[in-house]
N, C-alpha and C positions, 0 to 999 in steps of 0.2 A: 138500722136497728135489727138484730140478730133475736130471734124468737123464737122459743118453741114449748106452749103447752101452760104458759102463766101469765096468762089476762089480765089477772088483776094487778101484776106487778107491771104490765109494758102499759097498762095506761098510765101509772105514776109516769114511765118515764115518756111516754108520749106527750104528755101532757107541760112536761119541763122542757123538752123540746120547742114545741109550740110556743114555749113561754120566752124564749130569747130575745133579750132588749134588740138584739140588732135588725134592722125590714127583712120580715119574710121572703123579700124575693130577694136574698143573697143568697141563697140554700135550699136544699129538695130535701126532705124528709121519705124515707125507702124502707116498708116494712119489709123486711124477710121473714115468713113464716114458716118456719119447718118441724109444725106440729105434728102430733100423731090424733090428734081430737080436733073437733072446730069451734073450740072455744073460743080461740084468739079472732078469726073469720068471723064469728058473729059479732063479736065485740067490736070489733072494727068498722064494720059494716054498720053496727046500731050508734055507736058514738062520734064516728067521725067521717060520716058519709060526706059530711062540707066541709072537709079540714084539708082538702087540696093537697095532701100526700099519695105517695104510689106504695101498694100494696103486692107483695109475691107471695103466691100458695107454694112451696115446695111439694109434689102429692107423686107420686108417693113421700116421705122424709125422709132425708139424706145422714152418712152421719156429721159429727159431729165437723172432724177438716174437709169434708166434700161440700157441705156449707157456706164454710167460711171460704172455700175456695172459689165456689159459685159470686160469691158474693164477690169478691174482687173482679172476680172474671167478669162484672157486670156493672163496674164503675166507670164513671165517663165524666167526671165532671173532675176539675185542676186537682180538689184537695178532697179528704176520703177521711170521713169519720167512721169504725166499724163499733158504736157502742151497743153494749148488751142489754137486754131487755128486763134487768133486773138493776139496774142502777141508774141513779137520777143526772140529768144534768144542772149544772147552776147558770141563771138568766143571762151571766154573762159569759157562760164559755166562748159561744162564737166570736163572740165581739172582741176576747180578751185575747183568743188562739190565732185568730186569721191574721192578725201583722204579723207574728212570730213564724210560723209557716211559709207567709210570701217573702222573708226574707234569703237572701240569694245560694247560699253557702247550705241551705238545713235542708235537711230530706224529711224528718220527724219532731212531733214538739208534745210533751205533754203535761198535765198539771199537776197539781196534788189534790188530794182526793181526803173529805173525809168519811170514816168508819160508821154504819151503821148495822143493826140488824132489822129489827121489823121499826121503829119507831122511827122516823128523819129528823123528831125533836130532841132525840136523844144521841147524838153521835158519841165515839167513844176514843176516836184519837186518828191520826193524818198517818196517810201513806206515806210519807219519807220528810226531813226534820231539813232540806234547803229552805233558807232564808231569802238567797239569792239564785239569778238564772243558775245553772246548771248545765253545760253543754260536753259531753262529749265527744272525742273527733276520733277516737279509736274504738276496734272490739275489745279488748282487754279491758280498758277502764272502763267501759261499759259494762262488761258483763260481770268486772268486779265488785259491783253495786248490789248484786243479787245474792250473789252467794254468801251462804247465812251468817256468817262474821263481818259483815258489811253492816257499817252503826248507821250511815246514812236513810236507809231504809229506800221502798223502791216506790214507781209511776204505777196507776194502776192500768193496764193493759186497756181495757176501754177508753180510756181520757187521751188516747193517741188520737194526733192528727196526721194525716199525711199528706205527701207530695204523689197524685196518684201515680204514673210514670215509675215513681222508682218504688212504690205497691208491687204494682205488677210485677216488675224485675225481681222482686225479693221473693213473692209467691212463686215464681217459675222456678226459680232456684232450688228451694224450699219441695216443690213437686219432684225435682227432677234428681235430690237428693236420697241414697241408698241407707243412710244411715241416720239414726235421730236426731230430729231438726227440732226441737223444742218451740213453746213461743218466745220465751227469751232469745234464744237463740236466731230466729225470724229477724223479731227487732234489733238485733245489733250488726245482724246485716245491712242495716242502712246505714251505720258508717264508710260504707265503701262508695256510697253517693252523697253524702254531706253530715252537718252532725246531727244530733240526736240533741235535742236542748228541755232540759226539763223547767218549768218555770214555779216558782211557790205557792201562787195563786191556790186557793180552794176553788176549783170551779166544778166539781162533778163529787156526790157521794156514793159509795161503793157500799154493797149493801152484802153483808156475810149470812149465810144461810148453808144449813146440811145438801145443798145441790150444788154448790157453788162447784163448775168443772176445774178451778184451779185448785181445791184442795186436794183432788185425788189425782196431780198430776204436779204436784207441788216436790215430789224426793225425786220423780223422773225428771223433772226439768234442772233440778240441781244440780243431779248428777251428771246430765248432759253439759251444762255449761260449765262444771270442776272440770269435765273431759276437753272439753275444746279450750279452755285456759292453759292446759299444761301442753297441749296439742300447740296452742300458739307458743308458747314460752312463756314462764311467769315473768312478773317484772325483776328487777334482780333484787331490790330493797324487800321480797316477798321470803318472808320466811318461811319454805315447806313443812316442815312440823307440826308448826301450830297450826298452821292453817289445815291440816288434815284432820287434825285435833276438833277442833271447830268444826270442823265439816259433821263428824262422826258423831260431836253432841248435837 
């Protein structure tokens, strides 16, 4: 769990965690803390001193990709959930995620997600409208999901699970790239080691707020993945017009 500076929102999602139908000891629960205050430290400290999870101080704070980079860089266990500290899990994520992951061909798998803001009683609509799995085995159709004339709607980036092994290979990549490497972009890197399967399940809700880092990173990322689209070649059924059109509304 990715943290930094909102206490009161990572106990919701500690606490959903914790809450997974499936035995405790199939999974480690791994705070990362890269606060600038010790809020989240003492919360942690006074609520879950017996709750058998591992705790990281980041001290000094890193930013925002030297985190998430740390964070991979310190995964060791087969499969690697990186969720955020402001969104919930649902009791059956692990239980529902981990066959779909161990199977042989997939490198990533994730779920649908519903919307909320402050209330969890009140959710207000699902990240993307599959009925059925959803598997991708290219970047292209991958990334054609995203971009914003895309009716399907998308995964929400936390609800990823991974194959760690090809984690790490997508992050070195991702490091070792000169030019903008979005998070979209990240995940459809794991097409080049198996597919990407999104399943319909609700298993985790995504909680929108004025701090959320994907809004203000939401025209950069799009532009980046219309840039590596036309960079691969579009498909040929793809008509350029509209789809610029589209883009530009």
């Amino acid at each position: 769990i990715l943290s930094r500076d909102r206490p009161k929102y990572l106990k919701q999602t500690v606490d959903s965690v914790l809450n997974q139908k499936i035995s405790r000891e199939k999974f480690e629960i791994i705070i990362s803390d890269n606060s600038d205050k010790d809020d989240v430290k003492e919360m942690i400290g006074q609520d879950y001193s017996n709750a058998n999870l591992k705790y990281i101080r980041r001290s000094p704070s890193v930013s925002l990709m030297k985190h998430f980079q740390l964070v991979i860089s310190e995964c060791d266990a087969t499969y690697a959930v990186l969720f955020h500290d402001d969104d919930i899990m649902h009791p059956n994520y692990i239980e529902t995620m981990l066959p779909n992951i161990q199977k042989k061909d997939v490198a990533a798998v994730c779920c649908n997600s519903y919307v909320f803001n402050n209330d969890i009683s009140r959710t207000t609509g699902e990240m993307h409208n599959y009925k059925s799995v959803k598997t991708f085995t290219n970047e292209n159709d991958f990334l054609g999901s995203y971009v914003p004339w895309s009716r399907g709607g998308i995964a929400p980036m936390p609800g990823y699970i991974y194959k760690t092994e090809f984690l790490k290979r997508v992050e070195l990549k991702r490091i070792s790239k000169e030019d903008n490497f979005s998070d979209t972009l990240m995940l459809s890197a794991f097409t080049e080691y198996g597919s990407i399967v999104w399943v319909p399940n609700f298993l985790m809700y995504y909680r929108v707020h004025a701090s959320n880092e994907h809004l203000k990173l939401y025209t950069v990322d799009n532009i980046a993945v219309l840039n590596r689209m036309f960079h691969n070649g579009l498909r040929k059924e793809t008509d350029l017009m509209p789809m610029r059109f589209n883009y530009l509304l």
